[in-house]
N, C-alpha and C positions, 0 to 999 in steps of 0.2 A: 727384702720384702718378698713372699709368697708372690708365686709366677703371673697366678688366677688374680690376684688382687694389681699386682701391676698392669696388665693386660686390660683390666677394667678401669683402671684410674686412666688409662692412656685410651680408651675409648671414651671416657667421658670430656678428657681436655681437647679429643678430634673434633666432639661433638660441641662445643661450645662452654663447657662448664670449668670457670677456673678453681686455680686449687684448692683457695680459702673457702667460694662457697663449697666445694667438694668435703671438705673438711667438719666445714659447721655443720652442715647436710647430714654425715656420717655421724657424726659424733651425738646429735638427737634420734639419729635411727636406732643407734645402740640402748637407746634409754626405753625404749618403747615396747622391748621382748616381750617381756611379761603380757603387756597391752595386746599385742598383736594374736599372743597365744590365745589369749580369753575369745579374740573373734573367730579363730582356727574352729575351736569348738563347737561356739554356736551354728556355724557354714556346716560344720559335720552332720548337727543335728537336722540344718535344715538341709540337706542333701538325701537323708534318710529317709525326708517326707513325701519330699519330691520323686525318688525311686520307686518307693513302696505305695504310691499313688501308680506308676508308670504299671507295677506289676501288677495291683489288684484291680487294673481295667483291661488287661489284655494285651496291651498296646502289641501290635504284631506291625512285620514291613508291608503288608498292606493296607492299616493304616496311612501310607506315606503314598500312598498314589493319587494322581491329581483328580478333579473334577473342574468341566468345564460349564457354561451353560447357567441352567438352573441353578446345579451343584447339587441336585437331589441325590438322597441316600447316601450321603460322603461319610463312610465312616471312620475316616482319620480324622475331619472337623468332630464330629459327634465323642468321636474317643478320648481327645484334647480338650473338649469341652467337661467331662466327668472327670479328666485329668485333675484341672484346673481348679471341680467343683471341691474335689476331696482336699486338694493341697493346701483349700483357703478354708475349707472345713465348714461348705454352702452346701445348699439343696440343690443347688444348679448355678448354671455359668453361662457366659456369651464370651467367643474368644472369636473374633471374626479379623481378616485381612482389610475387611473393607469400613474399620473403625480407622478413620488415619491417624490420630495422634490422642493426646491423653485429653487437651481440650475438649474433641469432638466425642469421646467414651463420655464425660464428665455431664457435654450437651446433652448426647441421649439418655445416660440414665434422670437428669434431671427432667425434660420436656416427656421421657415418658411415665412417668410417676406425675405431675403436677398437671392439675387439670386448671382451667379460668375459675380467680376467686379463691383459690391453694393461697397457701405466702408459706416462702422459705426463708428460713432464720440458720442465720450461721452465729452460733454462738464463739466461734473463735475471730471475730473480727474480719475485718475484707479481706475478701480470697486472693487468690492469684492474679494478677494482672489481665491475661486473655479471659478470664471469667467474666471481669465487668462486663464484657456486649454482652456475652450470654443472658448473662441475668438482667442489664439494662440497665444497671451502676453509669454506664455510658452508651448511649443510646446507640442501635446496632440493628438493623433489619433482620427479622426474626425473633428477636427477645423474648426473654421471657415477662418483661414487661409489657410487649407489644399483644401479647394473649391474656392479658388481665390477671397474671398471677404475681403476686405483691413478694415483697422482700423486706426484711429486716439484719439488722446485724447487732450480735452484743460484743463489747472490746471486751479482751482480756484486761484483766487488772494490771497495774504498772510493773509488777513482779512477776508478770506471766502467769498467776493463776487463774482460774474462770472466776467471773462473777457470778457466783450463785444466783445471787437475789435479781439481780438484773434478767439473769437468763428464765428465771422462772415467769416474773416478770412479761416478760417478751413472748413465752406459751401464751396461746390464746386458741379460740375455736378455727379460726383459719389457719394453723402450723399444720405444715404435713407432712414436709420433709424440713431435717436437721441437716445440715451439711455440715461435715471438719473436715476441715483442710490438715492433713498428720504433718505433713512438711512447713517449714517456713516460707516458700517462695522468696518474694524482696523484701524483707520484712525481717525486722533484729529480734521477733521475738522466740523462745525455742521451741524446738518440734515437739509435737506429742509425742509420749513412748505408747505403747499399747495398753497399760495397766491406764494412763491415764484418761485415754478415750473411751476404756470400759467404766469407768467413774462416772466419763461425764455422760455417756447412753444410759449408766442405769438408774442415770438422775433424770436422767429426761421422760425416763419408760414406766417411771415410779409416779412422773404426774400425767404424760402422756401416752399412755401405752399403744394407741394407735397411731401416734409420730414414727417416720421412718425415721431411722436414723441411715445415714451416707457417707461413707468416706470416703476422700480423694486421698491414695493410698501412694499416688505418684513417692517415686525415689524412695520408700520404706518398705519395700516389700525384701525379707528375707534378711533383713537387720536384724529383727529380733527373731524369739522362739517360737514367738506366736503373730497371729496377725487380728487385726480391727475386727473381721469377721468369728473369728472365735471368741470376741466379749461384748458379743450382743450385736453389732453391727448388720442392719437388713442388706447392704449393698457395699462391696467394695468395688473403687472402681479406678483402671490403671491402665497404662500405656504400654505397649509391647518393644518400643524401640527405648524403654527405661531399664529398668531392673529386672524384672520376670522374663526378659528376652536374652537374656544371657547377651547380648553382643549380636547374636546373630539373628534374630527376625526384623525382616526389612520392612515392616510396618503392623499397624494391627493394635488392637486395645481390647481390654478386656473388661468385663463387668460378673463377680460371686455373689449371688445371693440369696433370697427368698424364690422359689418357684415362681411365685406371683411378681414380683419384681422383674425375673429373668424374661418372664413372657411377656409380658407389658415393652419391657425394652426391647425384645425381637422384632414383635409388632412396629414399634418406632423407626427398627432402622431399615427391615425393610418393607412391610405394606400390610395392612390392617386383611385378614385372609391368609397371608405367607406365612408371617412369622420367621421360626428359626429355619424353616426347611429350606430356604434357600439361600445362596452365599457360593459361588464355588470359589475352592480354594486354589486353583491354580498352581498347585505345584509347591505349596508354602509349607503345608500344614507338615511337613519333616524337619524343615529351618525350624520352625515354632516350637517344635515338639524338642528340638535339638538345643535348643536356646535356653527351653524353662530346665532342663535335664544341666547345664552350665549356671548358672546362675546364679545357686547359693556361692560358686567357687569365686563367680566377678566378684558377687555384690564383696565377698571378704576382699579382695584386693582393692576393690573402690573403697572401703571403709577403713584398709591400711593407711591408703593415701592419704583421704580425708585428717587421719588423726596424725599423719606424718605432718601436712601442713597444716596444722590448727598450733602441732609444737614448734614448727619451726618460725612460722610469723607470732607469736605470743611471744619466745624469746627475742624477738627484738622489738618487744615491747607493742605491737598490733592488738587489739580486741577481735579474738576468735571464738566467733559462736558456731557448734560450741567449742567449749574450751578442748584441749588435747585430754586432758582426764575426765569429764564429765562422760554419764553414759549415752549411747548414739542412739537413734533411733532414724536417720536417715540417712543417707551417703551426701546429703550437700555439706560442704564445709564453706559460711561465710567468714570474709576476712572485713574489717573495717579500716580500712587502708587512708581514709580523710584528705585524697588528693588525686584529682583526675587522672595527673600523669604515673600516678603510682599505679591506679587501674588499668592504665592503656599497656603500662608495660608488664604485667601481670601477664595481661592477655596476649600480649605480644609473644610471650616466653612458652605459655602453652601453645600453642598455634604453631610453633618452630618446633616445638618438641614433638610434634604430630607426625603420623605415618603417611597423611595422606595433606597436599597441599600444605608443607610445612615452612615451604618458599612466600605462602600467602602473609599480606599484612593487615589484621583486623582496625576495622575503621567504625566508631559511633555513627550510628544511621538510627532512620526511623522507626522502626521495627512494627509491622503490623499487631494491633494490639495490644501495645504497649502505651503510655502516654508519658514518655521521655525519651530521649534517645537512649540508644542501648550496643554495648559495644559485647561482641561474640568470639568466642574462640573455638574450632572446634575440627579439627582437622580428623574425621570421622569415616569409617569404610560407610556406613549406612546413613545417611544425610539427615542430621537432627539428633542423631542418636544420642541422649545422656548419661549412658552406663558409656557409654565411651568415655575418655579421655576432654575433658571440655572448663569452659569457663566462660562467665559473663555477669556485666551489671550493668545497671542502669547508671547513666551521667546525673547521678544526685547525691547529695549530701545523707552520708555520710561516705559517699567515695567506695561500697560494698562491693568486692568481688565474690563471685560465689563460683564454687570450684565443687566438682564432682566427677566420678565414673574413672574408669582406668579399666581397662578389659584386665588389664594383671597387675598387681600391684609392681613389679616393675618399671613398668610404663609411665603410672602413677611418682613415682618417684623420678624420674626422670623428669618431667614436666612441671614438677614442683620445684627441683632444684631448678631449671632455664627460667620458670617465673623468678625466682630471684635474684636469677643472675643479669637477669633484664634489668630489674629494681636496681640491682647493686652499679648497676653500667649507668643509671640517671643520674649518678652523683649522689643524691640524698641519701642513701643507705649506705656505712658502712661496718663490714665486718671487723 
């Protein structure tokens, strides 16, 4: 046997992994070249975007110096901001440290866009779980229900397509803003790819041309060749410690869009008067800058992963949406695993396969925002981070694990094989 190749079999049996799943692991890795190469490509493209954004705004190392304070005049926030605007291919941008996660981007672009008497219509069915308080789905001090702006929702049809007629339907003189959600959250039904969010805005803008339309761009950003913002999309809006942060920004969220959109949302986060001019960035805005410049390279290793475990639990018979051959449009990969303890030890495997707290044992608890218990795995350098290496589901039927991030698809494979070698150690699975 090749030196390199024994060396690696003999560091994965140190690490926990035995032969057989070592074996079956390999032997679906081999099948997937071709696959792997197709996202090689796209990552190139979108690396070229990302650079040739970096060059045609300047970006100099003075950019990268802090502001404290106010944060007046920062022109590394201002230059990350045009970064941002080009790379999503907007009029303008908000990329602030002090958005803390993807919920609270999502909160502000929505409460600042929707005035009392607005209603917002999600024609893709109910959002994400931490959304309901926002909008007031489950009632939450501060809602958007608590200010008198109304909500509707239309389901997707049983095949996952949109209801046309319903959605139109559902347009009325109170719609103002469209929300789509591009990812699945907990939820079996599939992601939007880009082509088909540009379908459903140019249906909406054909009867409603003064409807915003909004996307929650969470975990799809740099999957495809293009983004929600280049087909028609007034607002995208995303999290910094996701995908666009390469790994390395320790908080922060962003919002591309319409001039008027971006200003309105400034206003929102920090004071009607302010606006964008103030925010300082404390020393970040080089992480942030350093992050979106890494990125296209995670997101391809998180989406090696993703289709590494979509083939590997399919072959033993699992429902993997999506499937290992279907095309991606986000880095979650869900498993339907139909058995608590299958889930626990899922999460178990990734959490030991971790850099950071790999000694820890994830336990189902209550999870703010959630309404079921929710069991996490995520042994993470930046706390929350989903472009990292991670996994989690909700304690409900149909037993769904959802698995994403991997800062390098090595890593990602690593953590897929201990997920199953956890499975394989319950007894119920064998190879």
């Amino acid at each position: 046997m090749d030196e390199k190749k024994q060396l690696l079999e003999d560091y994965y049996e140190d690490m926990g992994i035995s032969k057989p799943v070592l074996r079956f692991c390999l032997e679906i890795e081999e099948g997937l070249k071709q696959r792997f190469a197709a996202i090689d490509a796209v990552a190139e493209c979108n690396q070229m975007k990302v650079l040739s954004a970096m060059r045609k705004n300047r970006l100099s190392e003075a950019c990268f110096a802090p502001t404290t304070g106010y944060g007046y005049n920062d022109i590394g926030r201002e230059t990350l901001e045009r970064i941002y605007a080009d790379v999503f291919g907007t009029e303008d941008a908000l990329v602030r440290p002090q958005i803390t996660c993807g919920t609270h981007a999502l909160a502000l672009a929505l409460m600042s866009q929707l005035r009392p008497g607005d209603e917002l219509l999600s024609p893709v069915g109910k959002p994400y779980d931490t959304l309901e308080e926002v909008i007031g789905i489950r009632p939450s001090i501060g809602s958007l229900a608590e200010y008198g702006i109304f909500y509707r929702q239309v389901e997707l049809l049983e095949d996952g397509s949109f209801d046309w007629a319903g959605i139109e339907e559902a347009l009325n003189e109170r719609t103002r803003i469209v929300t789509i959600q591009r990812s699945k959250g907990y939820a079996s039904r599939p992601t939007l790819s880009v082509k088909r969010i540009g379908e459903l805005i140019a249906f909406i803008k054909k009867r409603r041309p003064d409807v915003l339309c909004m996307v929650d761009n969470c975990y799809g950003e740099f999957v495809e060749l293009a983004e929600p913002s280049e087909v028609g999309a007034d607002l995208v809006v995303g999290s910094l410690i996701k995908n666009p942060g390469g790994g390395l920004a320790p908080t922060g969220g962003y919002l591309c869009g319409t001039k008027e959109c971006i200003e309105k949302a400034a206003f929102r986060l920090t004071s009607p008067g302010l606006g964008r001019e103030v925010g300082a960035t404390l020393g970040v805005t080089q992480t942030l800058i350093q992050g979106l410049f890494l990125a296209p390279t995670v997101v391809k290793g998180a989406l090696k992963g993703a289709i590494f475990a979509a083939a590997i639990y399919e072959k033993l018979g699992f429902h993997a949406i999506p499937d290992s051959k279907e095309s991606r449009h986000d880095i979650i990969q869900a498993v339907e695993l139909n058995d608590p303890e299958l889930l626990i030890a899922f999460c178990e495997g990734i959490q030991a396969a971790s850099p950071v707290d790999s000694f820890v044992r994830p336990e189902p608890w209550d999870m703010p925002g959630y309404d079921s218990k929710v069991i996490m795995a995520a042994g993470t350098f930046i706390s929350g981070s989903s472009i990292e290496l991670s996994a989690d589901g909700p304690l409900r039927s149909p037993y769904s694990v959802y698995f994403q991030g991997g800062l390098t698809f090595e890593h990602a494979k690593y953590g897929i094989m201990m997920s199953l070698q956890r499975i394989c150690d319950t007894g119920k699975i064998h190879l």
